[in-house]
C-alpha positions as CSV (number, residue, x, y, z in Angstrom):
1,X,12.3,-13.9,-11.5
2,X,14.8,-14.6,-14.4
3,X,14.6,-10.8,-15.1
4,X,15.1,-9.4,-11.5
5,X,18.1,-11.8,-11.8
6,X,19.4,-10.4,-15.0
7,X,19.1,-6.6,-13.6
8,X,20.8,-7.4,-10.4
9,X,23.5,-9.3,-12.3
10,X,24.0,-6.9,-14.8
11,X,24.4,-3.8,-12.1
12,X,21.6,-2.2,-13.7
13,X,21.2,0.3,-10.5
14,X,19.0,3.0,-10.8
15,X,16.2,1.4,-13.7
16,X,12.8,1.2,-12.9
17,X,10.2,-1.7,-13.5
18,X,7.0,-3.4,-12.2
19,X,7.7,-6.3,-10.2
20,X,5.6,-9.7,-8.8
21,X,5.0,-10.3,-5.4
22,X,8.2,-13.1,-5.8
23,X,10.2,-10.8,-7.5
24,X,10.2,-8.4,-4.0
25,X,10.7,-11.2,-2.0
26,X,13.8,-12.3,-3.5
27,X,15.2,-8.5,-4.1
28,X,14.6,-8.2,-0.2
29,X,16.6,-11.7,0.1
30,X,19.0,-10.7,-2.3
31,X,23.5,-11.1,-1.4
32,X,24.8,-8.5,-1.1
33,X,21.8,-6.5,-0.4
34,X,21.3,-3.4,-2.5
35,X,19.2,-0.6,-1.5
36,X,15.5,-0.1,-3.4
37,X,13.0,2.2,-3.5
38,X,9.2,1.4,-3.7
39,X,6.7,3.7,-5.5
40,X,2.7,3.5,-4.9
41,X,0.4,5.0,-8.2
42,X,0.6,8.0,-6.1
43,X,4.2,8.3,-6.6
44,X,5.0,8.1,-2.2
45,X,8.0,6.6,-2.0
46,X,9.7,3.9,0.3
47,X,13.3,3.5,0.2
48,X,14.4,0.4,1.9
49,X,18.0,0.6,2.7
50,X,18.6,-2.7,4.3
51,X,16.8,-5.9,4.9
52,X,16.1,-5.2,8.4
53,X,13.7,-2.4,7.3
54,X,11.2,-4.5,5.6
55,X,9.4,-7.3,6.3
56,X,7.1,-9.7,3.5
57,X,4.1,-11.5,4.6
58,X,4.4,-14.9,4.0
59,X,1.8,-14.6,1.2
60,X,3.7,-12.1,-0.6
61,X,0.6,-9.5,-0.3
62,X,1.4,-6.9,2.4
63,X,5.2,-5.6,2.9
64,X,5.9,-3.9,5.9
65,X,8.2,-0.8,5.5
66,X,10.0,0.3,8.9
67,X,10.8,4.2,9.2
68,X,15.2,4.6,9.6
69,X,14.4,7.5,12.1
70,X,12.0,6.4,14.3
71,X,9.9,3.3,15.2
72,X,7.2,4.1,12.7
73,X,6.1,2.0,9.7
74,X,4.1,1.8,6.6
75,X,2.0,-0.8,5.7
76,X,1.6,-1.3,1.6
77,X,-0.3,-3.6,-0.7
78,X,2.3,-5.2,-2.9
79,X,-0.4,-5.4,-5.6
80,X,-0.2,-1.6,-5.4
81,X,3.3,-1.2,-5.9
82,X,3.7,0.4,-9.3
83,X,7.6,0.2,-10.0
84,X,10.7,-0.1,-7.9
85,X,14.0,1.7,-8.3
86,X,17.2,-0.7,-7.1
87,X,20.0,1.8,-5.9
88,X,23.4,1.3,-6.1
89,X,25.4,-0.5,-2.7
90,X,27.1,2.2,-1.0
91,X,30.7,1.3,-0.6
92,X,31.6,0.8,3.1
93,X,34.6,2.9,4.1
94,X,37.5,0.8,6.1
């Protein structure tokens, strides 16, 4: 987890890497939040834009990805997840 730490930490937005099952659980946990994108071998995509649109079995194996537009969802492996992309936080206007 030391290196998800170090990539949050050092605003390294927008770099790609392979992740363990812990690793997703504690960028989904993460203050502030920041916006990620998960990709299967195939290369789908999932962007997660909030905590609210995910949810991590307890054991870490199965991550539920809620659709933004309707009340769809995806249901990945997290063994399967190849890489995730961590986004930059939009700024929110006042």
């Amino acid at each position: 987890m030391e290196g998800l730490c170090g990539l949050l930490a050092s605003g390294a937005c927008g770099k790609e890497w392979r992740m363990a099952p812990a690793e997703l659980k504690q960028l989904l946990h993460t203050n502030p939040f920041r916006p990620f994108t998960v990709y299967l071998p195939s290369d789908k995509a999932f962007r997660i834009d909030h905590e609210d649109f995910a949810a991590l079995a307890p054991n870490c194996r199965t991550l539920i990805v809620f659709h933004t537009h309707d009340d769809a969802h995806e249901i990945l492996d997290v063994p399967l997840i190849a890489r995730v992309e961590v986004h930059a936080r939009e700024s929110s206007a006042k």
